[in-house]
Structures are given as C-alpha cells and as structure tokens.
ZADO-1210 file (C-alpha; in nm, 4 decimals, padded with zeros to 6 digits):
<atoms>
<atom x="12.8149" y="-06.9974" z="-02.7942" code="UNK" pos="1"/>
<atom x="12.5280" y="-07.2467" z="-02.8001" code="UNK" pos="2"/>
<atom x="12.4467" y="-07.0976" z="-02.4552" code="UNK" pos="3"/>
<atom x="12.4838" y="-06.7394" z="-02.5157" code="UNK" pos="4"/>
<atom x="12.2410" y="-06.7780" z="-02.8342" code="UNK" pos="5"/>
<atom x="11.9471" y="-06.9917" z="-02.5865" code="UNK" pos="6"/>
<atom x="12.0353" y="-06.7181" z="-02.3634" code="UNK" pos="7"/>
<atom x="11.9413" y="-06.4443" z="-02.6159" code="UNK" pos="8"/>
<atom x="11.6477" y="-06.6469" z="-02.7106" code="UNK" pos="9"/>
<atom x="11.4887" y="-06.6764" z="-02.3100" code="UNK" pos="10"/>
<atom x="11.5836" y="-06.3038" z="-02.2874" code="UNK" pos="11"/>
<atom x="11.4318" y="-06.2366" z="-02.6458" code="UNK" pos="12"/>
<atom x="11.1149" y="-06.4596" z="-02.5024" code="UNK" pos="13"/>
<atom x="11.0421" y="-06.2531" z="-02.1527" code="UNK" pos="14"/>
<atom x="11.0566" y="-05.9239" z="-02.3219" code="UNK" pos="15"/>
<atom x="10.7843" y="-06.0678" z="-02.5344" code="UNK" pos="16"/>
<atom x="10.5630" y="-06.2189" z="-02.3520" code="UNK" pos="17"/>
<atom x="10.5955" y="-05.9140" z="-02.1202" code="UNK" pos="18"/>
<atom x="10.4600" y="-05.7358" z="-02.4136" code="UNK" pos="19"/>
<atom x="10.1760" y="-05.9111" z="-02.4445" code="UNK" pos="20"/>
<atom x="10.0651" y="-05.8422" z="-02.1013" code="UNK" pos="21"/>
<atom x="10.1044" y="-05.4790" z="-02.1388" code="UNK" pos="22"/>
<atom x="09.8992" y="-05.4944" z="-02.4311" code="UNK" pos="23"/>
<atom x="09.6277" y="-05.6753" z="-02.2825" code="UNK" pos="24"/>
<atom x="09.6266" y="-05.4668" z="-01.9658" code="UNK" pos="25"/>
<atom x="09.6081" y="-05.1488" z="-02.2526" code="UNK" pos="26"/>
<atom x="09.3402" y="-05.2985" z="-02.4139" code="UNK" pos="27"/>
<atom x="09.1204" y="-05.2678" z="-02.0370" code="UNK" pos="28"/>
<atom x="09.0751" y="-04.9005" z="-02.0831" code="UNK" pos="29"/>
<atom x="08.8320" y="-04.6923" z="-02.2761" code="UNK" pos="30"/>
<atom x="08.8378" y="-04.3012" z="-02.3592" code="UNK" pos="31"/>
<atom x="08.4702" y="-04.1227" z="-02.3599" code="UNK" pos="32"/>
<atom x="08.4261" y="-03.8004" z="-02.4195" code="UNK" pos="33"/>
<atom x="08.1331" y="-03.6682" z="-02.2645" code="UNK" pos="34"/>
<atom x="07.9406" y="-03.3123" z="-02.2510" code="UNK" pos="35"/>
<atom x="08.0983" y="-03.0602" z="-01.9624" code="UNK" pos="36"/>
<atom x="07.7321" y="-03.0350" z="-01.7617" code="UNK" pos="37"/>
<atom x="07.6943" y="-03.4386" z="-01.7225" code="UNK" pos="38"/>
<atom x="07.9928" y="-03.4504" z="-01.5143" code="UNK" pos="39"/>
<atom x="07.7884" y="-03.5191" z="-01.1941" code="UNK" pos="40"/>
<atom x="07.6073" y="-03.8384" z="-01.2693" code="UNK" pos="41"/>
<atom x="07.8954" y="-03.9516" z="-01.5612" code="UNK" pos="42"/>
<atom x="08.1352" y="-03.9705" z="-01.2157" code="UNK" pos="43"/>
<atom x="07.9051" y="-04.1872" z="-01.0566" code="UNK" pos="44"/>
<atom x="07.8757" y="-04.4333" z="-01.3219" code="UNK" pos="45"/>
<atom x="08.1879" y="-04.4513" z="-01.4379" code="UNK" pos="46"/>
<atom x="08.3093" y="-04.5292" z="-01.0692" code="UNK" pos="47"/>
<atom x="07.9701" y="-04.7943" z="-01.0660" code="UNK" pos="48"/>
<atom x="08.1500" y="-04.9811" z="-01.4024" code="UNK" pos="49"/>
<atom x="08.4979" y="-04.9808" z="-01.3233" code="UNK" pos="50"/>
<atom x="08.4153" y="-05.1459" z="-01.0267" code="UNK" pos="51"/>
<atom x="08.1808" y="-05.3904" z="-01.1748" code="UNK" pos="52"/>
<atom x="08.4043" y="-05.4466" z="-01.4479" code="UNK" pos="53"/>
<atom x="08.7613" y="-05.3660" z="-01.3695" code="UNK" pos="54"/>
<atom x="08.8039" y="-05.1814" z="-01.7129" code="UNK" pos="55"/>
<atom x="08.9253" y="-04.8485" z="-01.6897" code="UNK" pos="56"/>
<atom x="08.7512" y="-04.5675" z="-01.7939" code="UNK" pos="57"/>
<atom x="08.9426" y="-04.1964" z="-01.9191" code="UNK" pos="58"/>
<atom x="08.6544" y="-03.9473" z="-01.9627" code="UNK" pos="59"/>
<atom x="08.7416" y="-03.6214" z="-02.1154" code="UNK" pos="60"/>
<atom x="08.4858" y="-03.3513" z="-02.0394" code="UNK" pos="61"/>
<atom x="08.4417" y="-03.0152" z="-02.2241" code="UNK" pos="62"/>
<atom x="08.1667" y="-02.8503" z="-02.4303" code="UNK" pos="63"/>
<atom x="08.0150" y="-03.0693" z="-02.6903" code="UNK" pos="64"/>
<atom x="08.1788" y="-02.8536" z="-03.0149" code="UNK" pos="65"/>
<atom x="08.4946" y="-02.9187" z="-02.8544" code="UNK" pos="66"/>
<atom x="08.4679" y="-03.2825" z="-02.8501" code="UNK" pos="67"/>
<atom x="08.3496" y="-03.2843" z="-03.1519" code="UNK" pos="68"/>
<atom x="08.6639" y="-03.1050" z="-03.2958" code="UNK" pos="69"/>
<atom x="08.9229" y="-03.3417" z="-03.0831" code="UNK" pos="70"/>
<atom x="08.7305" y="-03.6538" z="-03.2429" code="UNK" pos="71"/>
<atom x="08.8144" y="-03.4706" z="-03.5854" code="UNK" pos="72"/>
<atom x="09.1593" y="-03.3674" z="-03.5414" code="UNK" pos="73"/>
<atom x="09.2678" y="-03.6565" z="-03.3306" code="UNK" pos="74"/>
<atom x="09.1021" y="-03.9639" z="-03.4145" code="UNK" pos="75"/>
<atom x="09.1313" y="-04.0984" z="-03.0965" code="UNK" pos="76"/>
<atom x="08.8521" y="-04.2162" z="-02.8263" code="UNK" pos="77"/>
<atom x="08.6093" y="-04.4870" z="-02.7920" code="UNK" pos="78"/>
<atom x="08.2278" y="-04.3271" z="-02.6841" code="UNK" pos="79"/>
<atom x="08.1372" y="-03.9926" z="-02.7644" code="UNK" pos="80"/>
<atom x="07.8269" y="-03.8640" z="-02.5417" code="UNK" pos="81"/>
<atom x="07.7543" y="-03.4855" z="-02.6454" code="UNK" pos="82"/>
<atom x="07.4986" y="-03.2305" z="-02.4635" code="UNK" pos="83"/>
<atom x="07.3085" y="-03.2543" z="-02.7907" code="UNK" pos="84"/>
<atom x="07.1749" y="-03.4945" z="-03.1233" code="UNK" pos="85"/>
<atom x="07.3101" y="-03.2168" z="-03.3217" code="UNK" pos="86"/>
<atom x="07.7007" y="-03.3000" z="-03.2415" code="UNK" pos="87"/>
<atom x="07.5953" y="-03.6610" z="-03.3197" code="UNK" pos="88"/>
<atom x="07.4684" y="-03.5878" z="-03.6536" code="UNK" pos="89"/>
<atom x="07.7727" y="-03.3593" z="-03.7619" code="UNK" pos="90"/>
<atom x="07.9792" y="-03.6353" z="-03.5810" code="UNK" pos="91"/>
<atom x="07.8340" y="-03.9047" z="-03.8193" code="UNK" pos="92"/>
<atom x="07.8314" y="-03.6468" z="-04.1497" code="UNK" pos="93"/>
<atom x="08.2129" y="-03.6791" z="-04.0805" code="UNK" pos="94"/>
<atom x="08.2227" y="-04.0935" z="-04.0560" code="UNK" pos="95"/>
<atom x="08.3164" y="-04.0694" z="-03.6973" code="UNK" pos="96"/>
<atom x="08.0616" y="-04.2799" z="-03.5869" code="UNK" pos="97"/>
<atom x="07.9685" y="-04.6553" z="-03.5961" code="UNK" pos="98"/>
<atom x="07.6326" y="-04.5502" z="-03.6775" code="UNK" pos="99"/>
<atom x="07.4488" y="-04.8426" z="-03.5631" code="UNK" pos="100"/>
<atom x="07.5692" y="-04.7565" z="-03.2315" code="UNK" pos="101"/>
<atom x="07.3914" y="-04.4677" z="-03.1565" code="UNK" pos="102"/>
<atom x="07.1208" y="-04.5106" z="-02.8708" code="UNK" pos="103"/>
<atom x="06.9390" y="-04.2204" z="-02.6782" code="UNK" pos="104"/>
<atom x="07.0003" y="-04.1983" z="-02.2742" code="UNK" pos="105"/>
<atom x="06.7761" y="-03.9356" z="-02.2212" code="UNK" pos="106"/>
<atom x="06.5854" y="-03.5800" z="-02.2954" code="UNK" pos="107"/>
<atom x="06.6610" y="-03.2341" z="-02.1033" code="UNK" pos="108"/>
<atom x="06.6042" y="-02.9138" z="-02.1547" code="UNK" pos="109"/>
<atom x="06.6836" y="-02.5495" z="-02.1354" code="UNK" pos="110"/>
<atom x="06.5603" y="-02.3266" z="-01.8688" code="UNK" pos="111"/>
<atom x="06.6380" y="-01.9312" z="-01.7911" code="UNK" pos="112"/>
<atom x="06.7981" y="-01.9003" z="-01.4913" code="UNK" pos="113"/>
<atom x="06.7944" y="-01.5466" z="-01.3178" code="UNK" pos="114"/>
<atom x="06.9994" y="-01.3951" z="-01.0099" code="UNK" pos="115"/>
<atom x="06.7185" y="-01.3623" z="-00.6973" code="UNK" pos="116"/>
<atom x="06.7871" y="-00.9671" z="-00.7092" code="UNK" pos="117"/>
<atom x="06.6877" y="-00.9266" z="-01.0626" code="UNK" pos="118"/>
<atom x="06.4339" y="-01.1629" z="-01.0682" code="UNK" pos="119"/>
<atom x="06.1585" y="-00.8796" z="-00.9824" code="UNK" pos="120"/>
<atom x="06.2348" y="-00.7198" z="-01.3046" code="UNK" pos="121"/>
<atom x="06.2054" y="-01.1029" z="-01.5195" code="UNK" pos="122"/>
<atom x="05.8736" y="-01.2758" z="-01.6093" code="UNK" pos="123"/>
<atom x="05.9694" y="-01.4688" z="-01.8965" code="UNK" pos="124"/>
<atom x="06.2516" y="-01.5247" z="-02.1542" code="UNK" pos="125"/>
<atom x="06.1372" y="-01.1761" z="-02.3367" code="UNK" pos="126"/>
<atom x="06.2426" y="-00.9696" z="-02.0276" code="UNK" pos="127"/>
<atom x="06.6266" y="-01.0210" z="-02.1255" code="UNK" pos="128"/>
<atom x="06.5780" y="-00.6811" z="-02.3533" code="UNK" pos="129"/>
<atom x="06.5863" y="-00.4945" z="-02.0427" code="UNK" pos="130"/>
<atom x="06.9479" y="-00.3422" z="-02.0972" code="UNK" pos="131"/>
<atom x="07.0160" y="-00.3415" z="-01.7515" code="UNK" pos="132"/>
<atom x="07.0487" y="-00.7428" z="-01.7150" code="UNK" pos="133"/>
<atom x="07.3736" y="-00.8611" z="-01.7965" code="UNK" pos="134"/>
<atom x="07.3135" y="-01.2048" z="-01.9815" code="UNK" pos="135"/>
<atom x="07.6273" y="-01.4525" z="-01.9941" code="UNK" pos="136"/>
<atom x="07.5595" y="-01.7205" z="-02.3016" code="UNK" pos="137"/>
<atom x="07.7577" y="-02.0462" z="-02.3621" code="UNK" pos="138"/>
<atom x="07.9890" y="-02.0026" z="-02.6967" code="UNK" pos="139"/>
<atom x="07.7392" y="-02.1315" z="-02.9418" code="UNK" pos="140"/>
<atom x="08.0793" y="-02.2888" z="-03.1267" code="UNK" pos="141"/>
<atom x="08.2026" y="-02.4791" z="-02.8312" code="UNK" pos="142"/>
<atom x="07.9280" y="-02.5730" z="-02.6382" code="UNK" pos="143"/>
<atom x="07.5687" y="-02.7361" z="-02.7188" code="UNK" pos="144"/>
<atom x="07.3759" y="-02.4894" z="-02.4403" code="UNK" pos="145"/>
<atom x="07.5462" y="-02.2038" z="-02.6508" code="UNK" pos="146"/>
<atom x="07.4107" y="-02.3413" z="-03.0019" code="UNK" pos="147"/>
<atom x="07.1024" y="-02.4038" z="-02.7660" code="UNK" pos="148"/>
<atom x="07.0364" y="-02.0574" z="-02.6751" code="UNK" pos="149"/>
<atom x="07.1391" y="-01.8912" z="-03.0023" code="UNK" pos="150"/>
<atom x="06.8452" y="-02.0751" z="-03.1699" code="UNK" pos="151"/>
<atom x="06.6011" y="-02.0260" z="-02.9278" code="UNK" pos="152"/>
<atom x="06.6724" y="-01.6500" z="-02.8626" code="UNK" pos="153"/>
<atom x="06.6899" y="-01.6162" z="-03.2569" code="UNK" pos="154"/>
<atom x="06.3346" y="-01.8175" z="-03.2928" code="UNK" pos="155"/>
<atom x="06.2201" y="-01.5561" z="-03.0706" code="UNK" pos="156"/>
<atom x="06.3341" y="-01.3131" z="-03.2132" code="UNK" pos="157"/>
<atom x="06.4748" y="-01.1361" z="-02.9452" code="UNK" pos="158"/>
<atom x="06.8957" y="-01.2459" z="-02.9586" code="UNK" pos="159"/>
<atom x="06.9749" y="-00.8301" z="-03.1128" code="UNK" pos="160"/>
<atom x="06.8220" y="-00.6740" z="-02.8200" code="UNK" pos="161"/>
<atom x="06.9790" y="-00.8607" z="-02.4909" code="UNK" pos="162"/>
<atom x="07.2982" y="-00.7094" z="-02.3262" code="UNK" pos="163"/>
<atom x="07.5257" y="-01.0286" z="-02.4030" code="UNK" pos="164"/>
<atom x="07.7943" y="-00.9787" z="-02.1938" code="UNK" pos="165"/>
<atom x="07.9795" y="-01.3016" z="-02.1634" code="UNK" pos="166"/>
<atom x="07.9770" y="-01.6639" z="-02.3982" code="UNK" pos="167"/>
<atom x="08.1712" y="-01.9322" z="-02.2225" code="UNK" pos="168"/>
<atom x="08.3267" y="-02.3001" z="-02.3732" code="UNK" pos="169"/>
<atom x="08.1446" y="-02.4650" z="-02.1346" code="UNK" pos="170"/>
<atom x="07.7438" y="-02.4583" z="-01.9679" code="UNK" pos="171"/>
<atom x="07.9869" y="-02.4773" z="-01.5716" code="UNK" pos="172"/>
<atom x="08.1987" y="-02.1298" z="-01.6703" code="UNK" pos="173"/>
<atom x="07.8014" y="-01.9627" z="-01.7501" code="UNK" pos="174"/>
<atom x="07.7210" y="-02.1113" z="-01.3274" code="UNK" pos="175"/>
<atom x="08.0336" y="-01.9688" z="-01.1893" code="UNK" pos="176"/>
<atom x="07.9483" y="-01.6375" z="-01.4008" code="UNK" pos="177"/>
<atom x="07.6038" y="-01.6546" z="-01.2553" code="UNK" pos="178"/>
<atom x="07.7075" y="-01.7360" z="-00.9089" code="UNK" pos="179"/>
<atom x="07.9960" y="-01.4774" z="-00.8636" code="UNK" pos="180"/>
<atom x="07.7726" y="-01.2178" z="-00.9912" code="UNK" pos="181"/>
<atom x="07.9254" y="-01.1318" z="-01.2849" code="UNK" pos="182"/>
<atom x="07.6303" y="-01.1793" z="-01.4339" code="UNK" pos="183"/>
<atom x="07.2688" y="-01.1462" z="-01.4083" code="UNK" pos="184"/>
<atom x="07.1084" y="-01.4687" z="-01.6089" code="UNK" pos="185"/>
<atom x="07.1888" y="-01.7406" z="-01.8297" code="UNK" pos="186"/>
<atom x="07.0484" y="-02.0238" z="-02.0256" code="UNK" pos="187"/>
<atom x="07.1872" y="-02.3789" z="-01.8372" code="UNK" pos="188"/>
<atom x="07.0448" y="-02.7147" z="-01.8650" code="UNK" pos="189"/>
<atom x="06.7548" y="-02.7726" z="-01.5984" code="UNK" pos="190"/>
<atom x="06.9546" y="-03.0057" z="-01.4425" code="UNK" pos="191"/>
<atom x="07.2144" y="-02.7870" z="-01.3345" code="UNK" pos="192"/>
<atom x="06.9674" y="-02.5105" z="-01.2600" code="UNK" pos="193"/>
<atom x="06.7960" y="-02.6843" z="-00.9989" code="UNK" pos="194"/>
<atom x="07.0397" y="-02.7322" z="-00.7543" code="UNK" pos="195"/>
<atom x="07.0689" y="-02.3460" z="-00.7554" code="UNK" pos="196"/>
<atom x="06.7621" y="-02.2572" z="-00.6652" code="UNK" pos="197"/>
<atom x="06.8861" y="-02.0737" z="-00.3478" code="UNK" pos="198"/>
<atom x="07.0493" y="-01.8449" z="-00.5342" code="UNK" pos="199"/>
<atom x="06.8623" y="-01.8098" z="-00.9162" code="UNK" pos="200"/>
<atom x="06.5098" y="-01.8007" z="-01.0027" code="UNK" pos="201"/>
<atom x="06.4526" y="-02.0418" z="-01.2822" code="UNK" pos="202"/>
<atom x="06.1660" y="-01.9913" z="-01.5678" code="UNK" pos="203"/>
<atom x="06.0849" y="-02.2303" z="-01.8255" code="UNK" pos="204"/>
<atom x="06.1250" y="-02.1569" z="-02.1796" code="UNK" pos="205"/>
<atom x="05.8560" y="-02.2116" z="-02.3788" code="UNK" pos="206"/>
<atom x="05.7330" y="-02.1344" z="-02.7396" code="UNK" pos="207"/>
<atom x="05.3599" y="-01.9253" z="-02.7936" code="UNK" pos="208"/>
<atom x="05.1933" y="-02.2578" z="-02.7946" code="UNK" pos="209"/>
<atom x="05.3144" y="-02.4144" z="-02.4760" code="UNK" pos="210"/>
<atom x="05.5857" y="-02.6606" z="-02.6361" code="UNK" pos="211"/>
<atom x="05.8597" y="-02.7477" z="-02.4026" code="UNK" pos="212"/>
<atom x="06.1911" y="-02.6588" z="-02.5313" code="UNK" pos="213"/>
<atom x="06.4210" y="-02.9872" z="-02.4915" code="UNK" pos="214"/>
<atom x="06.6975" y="-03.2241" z="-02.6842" code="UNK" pos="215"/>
<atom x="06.8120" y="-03.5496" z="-02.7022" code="UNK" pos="216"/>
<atom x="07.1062" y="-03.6682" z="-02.4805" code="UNK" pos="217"/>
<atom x="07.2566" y="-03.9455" z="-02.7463" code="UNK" pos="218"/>
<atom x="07.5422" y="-04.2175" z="-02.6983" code="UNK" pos="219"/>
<atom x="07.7822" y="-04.3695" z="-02.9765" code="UNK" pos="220"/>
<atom x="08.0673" y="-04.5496" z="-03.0267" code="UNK" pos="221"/>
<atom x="08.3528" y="-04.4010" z="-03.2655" code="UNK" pos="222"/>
<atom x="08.4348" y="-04.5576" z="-03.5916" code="UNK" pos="223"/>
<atom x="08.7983" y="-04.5831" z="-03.4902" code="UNK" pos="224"/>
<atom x="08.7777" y="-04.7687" z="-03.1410" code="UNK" pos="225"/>
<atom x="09.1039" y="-04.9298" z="-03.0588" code="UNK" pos="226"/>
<atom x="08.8448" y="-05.1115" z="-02.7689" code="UNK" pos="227"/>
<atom x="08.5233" y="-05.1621" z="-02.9364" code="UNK" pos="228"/>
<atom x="08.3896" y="-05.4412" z="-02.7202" code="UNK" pos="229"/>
<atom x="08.5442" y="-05.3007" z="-02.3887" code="UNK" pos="230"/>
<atom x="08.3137" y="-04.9756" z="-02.5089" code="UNK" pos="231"/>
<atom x="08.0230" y="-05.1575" z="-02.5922" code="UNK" pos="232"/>
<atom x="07.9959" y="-05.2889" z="-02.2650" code="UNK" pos="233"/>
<atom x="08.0544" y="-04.9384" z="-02.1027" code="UNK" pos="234"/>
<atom x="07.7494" y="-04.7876" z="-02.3366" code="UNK" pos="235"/>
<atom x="07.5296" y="-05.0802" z="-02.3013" code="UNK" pos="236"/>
<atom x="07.6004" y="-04.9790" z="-01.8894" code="UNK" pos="237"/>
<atom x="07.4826" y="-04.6568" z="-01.8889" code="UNK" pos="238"/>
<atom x="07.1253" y="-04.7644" z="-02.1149" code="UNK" pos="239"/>
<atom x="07.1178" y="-05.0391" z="-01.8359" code="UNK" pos="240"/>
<atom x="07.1385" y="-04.6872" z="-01.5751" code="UNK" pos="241"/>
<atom x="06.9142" y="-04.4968" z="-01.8341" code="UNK" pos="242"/>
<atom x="06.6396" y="-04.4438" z="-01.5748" code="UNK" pos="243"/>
<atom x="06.9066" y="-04.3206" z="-01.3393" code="UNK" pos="244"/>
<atom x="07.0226" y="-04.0501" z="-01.5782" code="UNK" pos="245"/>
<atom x="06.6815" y="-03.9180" z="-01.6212" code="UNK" pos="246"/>
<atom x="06.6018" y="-03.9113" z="-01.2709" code="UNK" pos="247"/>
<atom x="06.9227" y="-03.6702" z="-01.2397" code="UNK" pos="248"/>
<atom x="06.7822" y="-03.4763" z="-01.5084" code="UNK" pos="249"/>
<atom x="06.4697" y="-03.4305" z="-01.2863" code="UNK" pos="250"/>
<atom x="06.6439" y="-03.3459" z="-01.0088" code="UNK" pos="251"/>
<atom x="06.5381" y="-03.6819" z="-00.8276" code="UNK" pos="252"/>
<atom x="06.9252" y="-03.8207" z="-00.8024" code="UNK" pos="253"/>
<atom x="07.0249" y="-03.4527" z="-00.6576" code="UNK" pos="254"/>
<atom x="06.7029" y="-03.5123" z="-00.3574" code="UNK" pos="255"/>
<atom x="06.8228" y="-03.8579" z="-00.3065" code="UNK" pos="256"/>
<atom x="07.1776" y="-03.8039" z="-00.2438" code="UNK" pos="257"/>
</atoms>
C-alpha cells in the first residue's frame, strides 16, 4: 500500500514538473499584430529576433481596423503595430494599451499610384474625376490606407466625383486590384508603391501649400500581455532596427536586397 501511495506520489510529481516546463516553454512566445502592408520588413525582423533570442514570435497581419477589433473582442496578443496613430489612440480610448509603451518606429505616407496606360490622362490627385478611371480604395473601416484616403479625398473635396469601384480589407488586395487590371489607380503606402514602378506611375499627394501628406507608424504593448517582458524585448528590437524600417519606407531596404 505504502508503495502504491509513493508510487502515486512520483507519478503525481512527473506530471507536474512536466507542467512546469510546458509552461515555461509557453511563456517563450509572443503574439503581434501588425498592419497588412509591413509584412515585408516585419518578416525580416521577426526571423532577425527569434534567432537572436530564441523566443517565438506569432504575427497576425490584416488591416489595422481589423486588429483593432480582434484586440477588442478577443483580448488576446502582446504588441499591436497598426498602419496608423489613429488605431493607437482608439486602441488606448478602449484601455487596451499599456500606455507608457507606446514608441514611434517611423513616418510614411500616401502616394497615388496610376496604371502606365492611364497615366497620360493623370497629373495629380484631382484627375480621379475623370469617370473613365476606375479607382479601387482600401475599406476605410478595416484598413488605415482606407481611413487614409477617405480623409484626404474628402479634404479635397473631390471623394463624390471619383468612379470608386472597389474598397478592399487590406492596402495588398488594392496592389493585386491594380496589378491585374481591375483597376486603374489607388491610394497605397509609398513603400509598397515603389517597387511597382514598372507597372504604375506614382504622384505624390500633396495639399495647396506643398505639405507632404504622411502618418505615424506607432508600437505598443497590450494591457493584457500574458508575456510582457518577452514583448518588451521584441519592441525594444525593432526601435533598436528603427533606422532599418525607415530605410524600407524609402525604398533603400528594397535597392539593397
């Protein structure tokens, strides 16, 4: 009996301990949630600080309204890195942020991109109200180059008169749009534009005084982190790679590689 119940208790001991180790190797992984259109350099580092690290990074990409919703309705996730400072504020109106957190990576902007055989009849943003360009838009509710391009067009003054053909969840749906010619032009993030250029012409948007269109590309960590200090490390990472980022934004990282 006396060795049955010592038997029970080794048994009762493993399974434990075993436990333990699970839990630890759980605790060596972080979920980000990061904007559709920084896929390309976000691969890079993540693969840069897993190996540097050996913590394991899940990155869920989409447009920055939808990660903004999953943080709401799930709760769940460590670093939230949208397309825009808006998504932070209405992420930190909601308490989903640990506020003191927040750091900027870097700027970009918005730039109208137009298919080479229309680009005869485009000189600037105001020659979308030519009916017979077919303008794809990101969906202003999912996607931060959507809410983008609603407020410029409607600053403008100009968003009622453009054939709006197509809004997509995401700024990569408005390239593949663009590139299968489904449609004509788009507003994208320069970034993405620029590797393009053999197929779109690309024209700066700009206000009547000469200001640059552009937003902030912000970084936080959740207020409900299950891996706070695994996540820290990961953010404090990419401001370490900060130049990096903003050389992909100009193009630089694209040239390079």
């Amino acid at each position: 009996m006396i060795i049955k119940v010592r038997n029970n208790f080794i048994l009762i001991s493993i399974i434990f301990l075993l436990s333990l180790i699970l839990a630890c190797k759980e605790e060596k992984k972080i979920t980000v949630l990061a904007a559709a259109g920084l896929k390309p350099i976000m691969e890079k580092l993540v693969r840069e600080f897993q190996n540097e690290t050996k913590i394991k990074v899940e990155i869920i990409y989409g447009g920055s309204g939808y990660l903004l919703a999953q943080l709401k309705s799930n709760l769940k996730g460590d670093v939230f890195i949208p397309a825009d400072e808006y998504y932070i504020s209405k992420a930190q109106e909601n308490a989903l942020l640990d506020n003191k957190s927040i750091r900027t990576l870097a700027y970009h902007q918005p730039v109208l991109v137009v298919r080479k055989e229309k680009a005869k009849e485009i000189k600037n943003i105001f020659d979308l109200r030519n009916k017979s360009i077919r303008v794809g838009l990101g969906d202003e509710k999912a996607c931060a180059i959507g809410k983008v391009s609603s407020e410029i067009l409607q600053k403008l003054g100009i968003i009622k008169e453009i054939n709006i053909v197509v809004r997509t969840p995401t700024v990569n749906q408005l390239i593949l749009y663009l590139l299968s010619g489904q449609i004509d032009a788009s507003i994208i993030w320069k970034e993405l534009a620029l590797p393009l250029q053999k197929e779109v012409k690309i024209f700066p948007i700009q206000y009547e005084n000469g200001t640059i269109f552009q937003k902030k590309i912000e970084v936080s960590l959740t207020s409900f982190s299950k891996n706070k200090e695994d996540a820290q490390k990961f953010i404090k990472f990419l401001l370490q790679h900060r130049e990096e980022i903003r050389h992909w934004l100009d193009f630089e990282y694209n040239r390079r590689n």
